[in-house]
N, C-alpha and C positions, 0 to 999 in steps of 0.2 A: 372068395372070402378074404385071400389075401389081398387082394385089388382094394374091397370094402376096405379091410384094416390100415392098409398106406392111405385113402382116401378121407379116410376119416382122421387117423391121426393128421396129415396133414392140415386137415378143415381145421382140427381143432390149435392146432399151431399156430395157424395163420389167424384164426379167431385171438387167442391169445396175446400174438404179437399187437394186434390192431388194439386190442384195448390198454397195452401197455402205450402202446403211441399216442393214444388218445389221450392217455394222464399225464403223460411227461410232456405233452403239446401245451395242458391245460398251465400244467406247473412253469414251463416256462414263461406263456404266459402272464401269469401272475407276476412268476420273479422280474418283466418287464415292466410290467404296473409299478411293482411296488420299487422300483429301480430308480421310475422317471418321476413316481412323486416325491422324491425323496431328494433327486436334483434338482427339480420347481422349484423346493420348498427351500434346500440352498441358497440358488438365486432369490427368491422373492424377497429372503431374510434380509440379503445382503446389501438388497434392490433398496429394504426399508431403513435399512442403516446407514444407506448413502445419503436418503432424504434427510434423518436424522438430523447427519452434520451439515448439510445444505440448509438448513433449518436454523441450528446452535450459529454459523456464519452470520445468520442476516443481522441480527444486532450489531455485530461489527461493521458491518456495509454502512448501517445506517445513522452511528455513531460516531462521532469523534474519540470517544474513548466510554469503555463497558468497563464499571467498577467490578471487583469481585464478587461483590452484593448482586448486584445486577446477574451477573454470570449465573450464580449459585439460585437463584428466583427463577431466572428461564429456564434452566436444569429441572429442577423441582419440579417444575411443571409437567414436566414432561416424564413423571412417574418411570423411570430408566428400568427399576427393579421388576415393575409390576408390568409394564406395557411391551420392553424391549428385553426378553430374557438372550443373555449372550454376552451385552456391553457390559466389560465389566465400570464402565467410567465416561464422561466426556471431556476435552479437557482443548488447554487453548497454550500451544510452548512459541514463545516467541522465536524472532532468525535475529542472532546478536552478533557482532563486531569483537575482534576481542580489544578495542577503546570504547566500547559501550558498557563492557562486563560489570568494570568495580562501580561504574554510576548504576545500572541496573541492580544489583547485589545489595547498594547501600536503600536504593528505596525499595524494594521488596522488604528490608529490615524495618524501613521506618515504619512499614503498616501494621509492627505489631508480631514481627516474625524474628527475631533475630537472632536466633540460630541459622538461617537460610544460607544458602550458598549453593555454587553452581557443581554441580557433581559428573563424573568426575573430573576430580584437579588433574591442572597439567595446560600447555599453553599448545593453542590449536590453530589454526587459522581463520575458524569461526565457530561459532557456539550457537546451539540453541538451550532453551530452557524452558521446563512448563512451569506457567505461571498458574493459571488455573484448571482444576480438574475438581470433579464432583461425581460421585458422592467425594467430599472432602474430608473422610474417614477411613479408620481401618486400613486396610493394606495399602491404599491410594493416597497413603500420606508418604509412602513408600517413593512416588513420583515425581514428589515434589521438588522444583531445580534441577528433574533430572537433564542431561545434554541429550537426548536420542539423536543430535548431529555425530555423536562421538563415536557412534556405533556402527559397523559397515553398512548392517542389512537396512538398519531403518535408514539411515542416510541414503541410502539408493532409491529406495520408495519416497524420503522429501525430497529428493530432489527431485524425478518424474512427475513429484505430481504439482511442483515450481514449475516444471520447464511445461508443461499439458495446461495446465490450469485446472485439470480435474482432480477426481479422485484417484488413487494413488495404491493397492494395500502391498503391504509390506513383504517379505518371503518369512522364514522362521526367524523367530528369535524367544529368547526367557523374559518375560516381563518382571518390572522391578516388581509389580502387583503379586508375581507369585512365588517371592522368594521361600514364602513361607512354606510353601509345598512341596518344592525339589523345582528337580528340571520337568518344567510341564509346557509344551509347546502352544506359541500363542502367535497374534499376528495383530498385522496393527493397521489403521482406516486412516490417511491424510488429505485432509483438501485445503489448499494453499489461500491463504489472504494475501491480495496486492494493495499497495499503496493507493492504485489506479482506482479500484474498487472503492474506495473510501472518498474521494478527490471529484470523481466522476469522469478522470483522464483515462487518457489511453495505457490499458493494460500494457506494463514491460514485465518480462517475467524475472527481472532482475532487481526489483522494484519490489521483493517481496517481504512480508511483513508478520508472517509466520504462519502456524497453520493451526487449523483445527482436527482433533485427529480421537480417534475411539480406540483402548484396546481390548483385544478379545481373546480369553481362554478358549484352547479349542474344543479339551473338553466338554466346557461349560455350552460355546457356543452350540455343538453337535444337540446337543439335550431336545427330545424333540423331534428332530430333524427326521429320525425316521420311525413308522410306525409303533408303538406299543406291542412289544413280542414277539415280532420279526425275528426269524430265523436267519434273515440276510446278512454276513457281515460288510460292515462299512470300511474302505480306509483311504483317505487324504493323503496326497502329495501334492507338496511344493513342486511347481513346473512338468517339465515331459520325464523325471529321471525318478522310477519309482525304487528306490532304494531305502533301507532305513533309516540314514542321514537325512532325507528329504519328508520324511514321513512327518506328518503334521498332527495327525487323529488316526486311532484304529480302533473298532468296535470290540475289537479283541486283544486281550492281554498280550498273545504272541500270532500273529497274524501267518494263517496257511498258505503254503504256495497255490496262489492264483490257477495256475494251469494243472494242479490237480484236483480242483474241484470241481462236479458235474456241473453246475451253473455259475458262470464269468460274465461278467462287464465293466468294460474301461470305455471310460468318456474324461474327457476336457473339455471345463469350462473356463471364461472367463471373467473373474471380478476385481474391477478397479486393477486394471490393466496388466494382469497376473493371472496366470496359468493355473489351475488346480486338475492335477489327474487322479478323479474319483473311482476307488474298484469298489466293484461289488462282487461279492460270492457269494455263496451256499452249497452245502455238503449233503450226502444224503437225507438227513434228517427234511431235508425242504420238500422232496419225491414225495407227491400221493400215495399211501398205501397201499399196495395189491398184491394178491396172491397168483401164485405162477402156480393154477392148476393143472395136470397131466391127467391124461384119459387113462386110470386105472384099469378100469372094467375092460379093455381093449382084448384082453386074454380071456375074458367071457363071452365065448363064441357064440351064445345060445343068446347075449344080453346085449352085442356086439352095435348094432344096430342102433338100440334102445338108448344104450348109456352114450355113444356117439354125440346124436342125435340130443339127450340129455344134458349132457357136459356142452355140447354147441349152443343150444339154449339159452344154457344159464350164463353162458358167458358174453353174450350177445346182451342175455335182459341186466345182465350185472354191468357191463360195461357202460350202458345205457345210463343207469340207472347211479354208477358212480360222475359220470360225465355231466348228468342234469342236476345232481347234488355241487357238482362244482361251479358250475356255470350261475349257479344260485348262491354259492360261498362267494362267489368272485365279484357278484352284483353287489353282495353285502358289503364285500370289503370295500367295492368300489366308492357305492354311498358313502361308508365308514371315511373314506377317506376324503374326498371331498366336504366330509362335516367338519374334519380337522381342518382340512384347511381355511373353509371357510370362516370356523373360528379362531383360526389362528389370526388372520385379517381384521379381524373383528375386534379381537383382545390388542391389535395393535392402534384402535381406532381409527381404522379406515371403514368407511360403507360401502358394502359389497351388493352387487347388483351381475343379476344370470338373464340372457337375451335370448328367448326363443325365435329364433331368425325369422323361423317358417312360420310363428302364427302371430308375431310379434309382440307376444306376452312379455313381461319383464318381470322379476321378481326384484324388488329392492329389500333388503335385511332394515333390521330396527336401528341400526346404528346408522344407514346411511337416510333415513326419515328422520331422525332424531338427531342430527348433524343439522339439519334446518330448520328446527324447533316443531316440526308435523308427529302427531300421534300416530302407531299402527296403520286405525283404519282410513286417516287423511290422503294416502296417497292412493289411487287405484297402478292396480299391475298393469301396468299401458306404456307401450313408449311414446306413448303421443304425453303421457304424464311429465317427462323429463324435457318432451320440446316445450311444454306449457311454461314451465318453470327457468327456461334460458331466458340471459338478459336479451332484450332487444336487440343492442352493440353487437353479442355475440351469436347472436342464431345465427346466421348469415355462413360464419368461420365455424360452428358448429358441425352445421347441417355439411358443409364440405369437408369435413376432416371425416364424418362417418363415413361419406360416401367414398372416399377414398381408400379408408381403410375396410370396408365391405369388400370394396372392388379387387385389390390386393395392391392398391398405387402404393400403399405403406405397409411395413412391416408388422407395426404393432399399434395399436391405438392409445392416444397422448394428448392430451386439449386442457389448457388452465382456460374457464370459464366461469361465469356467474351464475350462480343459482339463485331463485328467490324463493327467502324464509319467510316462513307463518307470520312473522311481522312487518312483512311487506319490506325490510333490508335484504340485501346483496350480500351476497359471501362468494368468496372465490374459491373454488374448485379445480381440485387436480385431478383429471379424469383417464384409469389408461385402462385397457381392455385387451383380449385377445382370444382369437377362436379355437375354441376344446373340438371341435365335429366339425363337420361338413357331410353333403351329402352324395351320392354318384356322383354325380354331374359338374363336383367340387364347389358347389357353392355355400357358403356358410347354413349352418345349420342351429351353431350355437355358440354362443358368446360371454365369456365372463368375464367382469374387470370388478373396478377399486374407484372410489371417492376419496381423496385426502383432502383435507381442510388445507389448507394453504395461506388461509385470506390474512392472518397476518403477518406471515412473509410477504406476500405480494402488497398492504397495507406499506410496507416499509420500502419495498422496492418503487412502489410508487412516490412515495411520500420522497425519498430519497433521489427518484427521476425528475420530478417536480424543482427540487430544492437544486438539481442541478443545473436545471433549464433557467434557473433566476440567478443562479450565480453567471453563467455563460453568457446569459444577456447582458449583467450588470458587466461582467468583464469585458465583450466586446462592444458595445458602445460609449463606455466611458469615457468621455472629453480627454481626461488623462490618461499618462501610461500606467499600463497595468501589466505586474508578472509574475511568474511563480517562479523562484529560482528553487534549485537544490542546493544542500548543504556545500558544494564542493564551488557554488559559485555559476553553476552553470543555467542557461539560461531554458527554461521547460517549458512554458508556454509564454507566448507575448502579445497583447492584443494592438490592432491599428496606429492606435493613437502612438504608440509604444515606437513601431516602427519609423511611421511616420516623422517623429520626432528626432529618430537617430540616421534616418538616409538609409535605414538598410533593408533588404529582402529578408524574408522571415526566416528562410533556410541559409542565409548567413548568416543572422545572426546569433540562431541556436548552436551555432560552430564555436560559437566566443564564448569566455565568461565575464563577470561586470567583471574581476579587476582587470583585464584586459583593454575595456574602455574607459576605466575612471584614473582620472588625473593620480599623479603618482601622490600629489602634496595631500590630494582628499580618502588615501587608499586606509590608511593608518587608523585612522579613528572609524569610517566606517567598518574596518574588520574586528575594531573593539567592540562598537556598540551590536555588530554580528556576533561574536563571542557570549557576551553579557547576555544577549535577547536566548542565546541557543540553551546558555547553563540556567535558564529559568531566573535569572536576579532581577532583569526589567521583564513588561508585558509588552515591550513597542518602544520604535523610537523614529527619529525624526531628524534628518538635518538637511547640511546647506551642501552643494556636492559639483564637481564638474566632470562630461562625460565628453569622450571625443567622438566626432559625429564619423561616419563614413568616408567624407570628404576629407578628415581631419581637421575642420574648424570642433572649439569647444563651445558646450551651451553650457550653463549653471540650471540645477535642478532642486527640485525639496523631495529629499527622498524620503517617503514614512516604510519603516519596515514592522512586517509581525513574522509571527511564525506559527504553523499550523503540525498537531503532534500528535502522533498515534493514543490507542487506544492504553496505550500501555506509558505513555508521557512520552515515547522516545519522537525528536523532532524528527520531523518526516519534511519539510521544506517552506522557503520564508514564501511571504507575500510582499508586493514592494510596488506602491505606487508614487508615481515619479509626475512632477508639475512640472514644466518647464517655464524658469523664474528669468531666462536670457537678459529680455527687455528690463525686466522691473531690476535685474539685478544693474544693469549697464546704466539706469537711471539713477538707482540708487547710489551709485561711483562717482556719476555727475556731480550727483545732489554734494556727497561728500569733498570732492577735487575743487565745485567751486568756494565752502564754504572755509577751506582751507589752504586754497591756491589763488594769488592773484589773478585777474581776469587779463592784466594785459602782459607782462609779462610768462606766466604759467607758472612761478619761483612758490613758491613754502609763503605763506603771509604772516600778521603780525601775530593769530592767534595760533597756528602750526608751530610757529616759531615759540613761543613762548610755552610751550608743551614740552618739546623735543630738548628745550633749555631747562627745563625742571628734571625731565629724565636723566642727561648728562648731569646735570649738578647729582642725584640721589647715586646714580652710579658712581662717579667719582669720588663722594663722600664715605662711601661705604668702600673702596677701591685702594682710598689715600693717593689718587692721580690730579694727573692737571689737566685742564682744557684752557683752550683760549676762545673768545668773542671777538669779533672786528667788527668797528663802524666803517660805511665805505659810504662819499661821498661823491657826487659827479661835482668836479668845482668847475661853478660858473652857469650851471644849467639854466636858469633863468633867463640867460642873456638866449641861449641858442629858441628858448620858448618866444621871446619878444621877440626875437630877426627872424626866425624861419617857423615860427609856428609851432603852434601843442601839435598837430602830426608828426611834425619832423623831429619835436620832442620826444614825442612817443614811441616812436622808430629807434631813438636814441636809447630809449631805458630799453626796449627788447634786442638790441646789436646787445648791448652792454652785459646784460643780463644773459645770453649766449654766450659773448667769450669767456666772460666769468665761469661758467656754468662745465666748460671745456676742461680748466683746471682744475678743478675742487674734489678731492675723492669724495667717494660714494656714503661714506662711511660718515662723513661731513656737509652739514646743510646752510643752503644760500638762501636768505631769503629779502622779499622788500617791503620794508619799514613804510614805506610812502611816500612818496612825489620822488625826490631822486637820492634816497636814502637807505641803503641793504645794509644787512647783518650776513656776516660768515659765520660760522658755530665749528670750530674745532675741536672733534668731541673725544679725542686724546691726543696729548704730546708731552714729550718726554723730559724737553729742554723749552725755555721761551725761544732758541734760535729756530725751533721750528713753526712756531707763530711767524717769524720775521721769512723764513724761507716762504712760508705761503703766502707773504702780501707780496714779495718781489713776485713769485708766480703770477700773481694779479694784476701788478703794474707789467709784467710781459706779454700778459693777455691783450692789453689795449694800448700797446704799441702800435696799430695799422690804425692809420685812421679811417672818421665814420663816414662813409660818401651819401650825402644828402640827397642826392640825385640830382643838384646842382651845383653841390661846391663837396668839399671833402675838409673836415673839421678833424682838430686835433685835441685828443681828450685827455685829461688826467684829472686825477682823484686826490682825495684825503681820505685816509685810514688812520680808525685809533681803536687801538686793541688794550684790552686788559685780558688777566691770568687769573683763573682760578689756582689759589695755593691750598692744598688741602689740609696745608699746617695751620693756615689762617683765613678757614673756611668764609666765605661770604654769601649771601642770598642773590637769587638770581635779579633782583631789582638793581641791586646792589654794580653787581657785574656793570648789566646795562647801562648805568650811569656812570661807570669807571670811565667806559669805550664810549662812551659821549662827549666825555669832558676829554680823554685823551683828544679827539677827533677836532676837539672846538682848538685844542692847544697847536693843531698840527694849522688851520685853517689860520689863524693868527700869525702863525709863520712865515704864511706866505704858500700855505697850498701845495700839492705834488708830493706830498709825503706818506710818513707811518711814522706813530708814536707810540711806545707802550706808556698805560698809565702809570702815572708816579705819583705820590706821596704828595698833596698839595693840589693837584690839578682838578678838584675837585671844586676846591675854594675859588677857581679862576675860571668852574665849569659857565654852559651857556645856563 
């Protein structure tokens, strides 16, 4: 009996124990379940938020500049409150200089704001500022010019996601959004705008243009996240370090130690390139309930047998019996939860679509039939439905992305594609999937993914590939040079023609900037009309310009410049195309030199001269100076034309016109009157003795005599000069006839002289 009674009590112990292992197997279980859709649904949120801002960007890509109106319209669209519960905003802060600040600050005022300003004050060594954010009310007025460059945590997040080109999110910080609350822990989504992006150049991460960026309460954002009643508590840290400084969200007021509670789990995920370490726990309250019954009756020897035997039973049919009730709670939930998600998908409008692998049934939901304008019953459950409906282009890259991602070549399933709608249009489609089951054997068993509309991003991405491909063509084939400089002068892209034109290889000359090769005398006024074009006072300009070639020869060029300016006005880099004017210019010079230089000599002619004599006369009148005029005669020239000929003549006015040419300051013009008769123009002097010191100069010049090439002749002149006196101002006719008549008086003389005019010699002029 006593054998019976340890035999049986043991039975029944071990009965016992097994059904106790069997609820707490179930419950953990569960608390796995409900653990891992609770970080799916994390991720997927977050997954949707990234798209969000990938989305609120493409206007800018495809824009020159998105007014605020504009901003606030594509916002609205996108139903923020109703469709994306979490964001508290979307918003767009630019990356500022601080020589950019007071011109951004004064137009942000002129639109109508002018309270505005950049928060907080204080001088930095760069600034950003949000310029739009929407909703544009209530606490998110709160945001407005704030700098979130000025702050440690978000500046580490703008910058990672400057230097990545992705998204970016933030560690803790208090948003301005929640002053109104206290301290409530919040975090922030940045994806960076480039210059490059907008230009259709090559991304520099230096080149950036600010960003776009969502904040989110975390409160707020959790909301949801895990089931309806969950006894589970939740709580969020920032990175690996779970302490309360780092603590981001907790499902609980004052959050229990983790390792005293019967059910734990810690995982790390990552979003937007940031660490979250998610715990999960539960306390007893989560344990299935069951009774720990003991074999009473064991002391009734007579029932011993009986209640054993009884009590082993019932613990058997009860255990049974709690276990098959769970396995059917768990199915429930399971459903349950998967409705949630699915509508959560749904409420985000995406169409949701479930892949029976093995009998290749598909379920499509109403949103993703209704995304292509088809009714309910238009689509049948088939996946041969979804190849019917790929564009032509794309089945091809379709059909191999699934096979790939069935096979496990990829991780997750991902394809932008065309679908065709009930009206026979194309829309584009972001398609990504990934498998829930599999079966023994590991091969897919079941599949669910997501449909996002896309097709007007991608509308704009094209639209904007397109536009780039006619700009690059128009850039590189153009006869002329063509470039983009940057603001500082430097040179960012240059096409053929360009190079071509200056001798240089492409990768030196992106080394230079233009002032480096533009003439020092043309430096000056082009960096005004650069100036002028950047402050917005012209739209373009245009001049005459000379560049030093590689060689160091110079060409003359017509430079047109514009300038091309972000979405926000601020100039982003000029455009500058260059003709190369050499020839026409060097014609042009001709044209001018002959029309005002003798042909046989090279000297000033009668009508240069007669310019340069009105200039000195206005100078001097307004100066109260003096100049002088000289008539210079060759005496006797006629005779050398009849004995040795008009060549040797000829010969004779350019020796002559040389040595003269040797003396005469610069500042002072020679010129020839005609046949053998120059003007000198002394275009200041102090005393008449310096009139008289430059015609000795002149009779010293042609002291050597002219060698004919067969004799050697000996020359001398007549000079007659008159004086401008600016007490007793005279007209330039006036002059000319003084130094005429002096010249006639010197010739009467007997020749080889200088006379200044006098008082009378006019009466005895020729």
């Amino acid at each position: 009996m006593i054998g019976v009674l340890v035999m049986g009590t043991l039975l029944t112990l071990m009965a016992w124990q097994n059904a106790v292992n069997v609820v707490t197997e179930e419950d953990q279980a569960r608390f796995e379940q409900e653990t891992s859709d609770s970080l799916e649904l994390i991720q997927e949120r977050m997954q949707v938020y990234g798209q969000v801002l990938r989305g609120v960007k493409g206007p800018f890509v495809a824009s020159d500049s998105v007014s605020r109106e504009e901003f606030r319209a594509y916002t609205e669209e996108l139903d923020l409150e109703q469709t994306y519960p979490g964001i508290l905003g979307i918003a767009y802060a630019l990356k500022l200089q601080p020589a950019q600040l007071e011109q951004h600050i004064a137009s942000v005022r002129a639109e109508g704001f002018p309270q505005y300003s950049v928060s907080p004050e204080g001088e930095r060594d760069a600034y950003s500022a949000i310029l739009f954010i929407e909703p544009f009310r209530g606490n998110n007025l709160n945001a407005f010019g704030f700098d979130m460059y000025s702050e440690r945590v978000r500046r580490e997040a703008m910058d990672q996601a400057r230097v990545s080109g992705t998204l970016a999110l933030s560690g803790r910080v208090s948003l301005v959004q929640d002053a109104d609350r206290g301290p409530i822990a919040g975090v922030l989504l940045y994806l960076p705008l480039y210059e490059g992006e907008m230009t259709g150049t090559e991304i520099d991460t230096d080149e950036l243009l600010g960003w776009v960026y969502a904040p989110f309460s975390m409160d707020i954002l959790m909301e949801g996240i895990q089931l309806d009643g969950s006894r589970i508590a939740l709580t969020i840290y920032d990175g690996a370090d779970m302490s309360t400084d780092q603590r981001l969200y907790s499902s609980l007021n004052e959050p229990a130690r983790v390792e005293a509670q019967p059910f734990t789990r810690t995982e790390q995920i990552e979003i937007g390139q940031r660490t979250w370490t998610v715990s999960f726990s539960a306390d007893g309250s989560f344990i299935q309930p069951h009774e720990n019954t003991e074999p009473q009756a064991v002391l009734s020897v007579g029932a011993l047998f009986t209640v054993l035997m009884a009590v082993l039973t019932w613990a058997l049919a009860s255990g049974r019996e709690r276990a098959e009730a769970r396995a059917a709670e768990m199915n429930s939930e399971l459903r349950e939860t998967e409705f949630r998600w699915k509508s959560a998908l749904s409420g985000a409008g995406h169409g949701v679509w479930d892949w029976n692998n093995l009998t290749g049934d598909v379920h499509f939901n109403t949103e993703w039939k209704s995304m292509l304008g088809y009714a309910e019953d238009e689509i049948r459950n088939e996946f041969s439905e979804w190849r019917r409906l790929v564009h032509p282009l794309d089945l091809e890259r379709a059909e191999a992305a699934v096979t790939d991602f069935l096979s496990g070549k990829t991780r997750n399933f991902s394809l932008e594609h065309r679908l065709k709608c009930r009206d026979g249009s194309w829309r584009w489609i972001l398609g990504r999937g990934a498998i829930i089951s599999r079966t023994m054997d590991g091969k897919p068993a079941r599949t669910i993914g997501t449909h996002t509309d896309i097709h007007l991003q991608k509308s704009l991405e094209l639209a904007l590939s397109e536009s780039d491909q006619r700009f690059r063509g128009a850039f590189e084939s153009a006869a002329v040079g063509m470039a983009l400089v940057g603001l500082a002068g430097e040179w960012l892209e240059v096409n053929q023609a360009l190079l071509d034109m200056l001798q240089y290889d492409e990768d030196e000359l992106l080394k230079l900037t233009f002032q480096e090769i533009t003439h020092p005398d043309d430096l000056e006024l082009d960096l005004q009309h650069m100036e002028a074009l950047t402050a917005g006072r012209i739209p373009s300009y245009q001049m005459e310009k000379r560049y030093f070639c590689k060689d160091g020869s110079v060409i003359w060029v017509v430079l047109s410049g514009s300038m091309v300016r972000g979405g926000n006005g601020d100039p982003l880099h000029y455009i500058a195309q260059i003709e190369n004017i050499t020839e026409r210019k060097a014609l042009q010079q001709r044209v001018a030199h002959q029309a005002s230089h003798d042909e046989l000599t090279g000297l000033p002619n009668r009508r240069l001269l007669q310019e340069r004599l009105a200039q000195t006369l206005a100078l001097s009148r307004r100066h109260k100076r003096s100049f002088a005029l000289m008539f210079i005669d060759i005496d006797h020239f006629k005779h050398v034309n009849d004995e040795y000929g008009h060549d040797v003549g000829d010969d004779l006015l350019k020796w002559f016109a040389e040595q003269l040419s040797a003396v005469v300051r610069t500042s002072d013009t020679l010129a020839r009157q005609g046949g053998d008769e120059f003007v000198l123009l002394l275009s200041e002097i102090s005393a008449p003795d310096d009139a008289e010191l430059a015609a000795r100069k002149v009779f010293s010049a042609i002291r050597d005599e002219f060698d004919t090439g067969l004799s050697k002749l000996k020359v001398s002149i007549s000079i007659g000069i008159a004086i401008f006196d600016p007490q007793a101002p005279a007209s330039a006719q006036d002059l000319l006839q003084r130094a005429d008549s002096a010249l006639y008086q010197v010739k009467r003389s007997g020749r080889n002289n200088f006379r200044f005019f006098q008082q009378g010699d006019e009466l005895s002029g020729r």
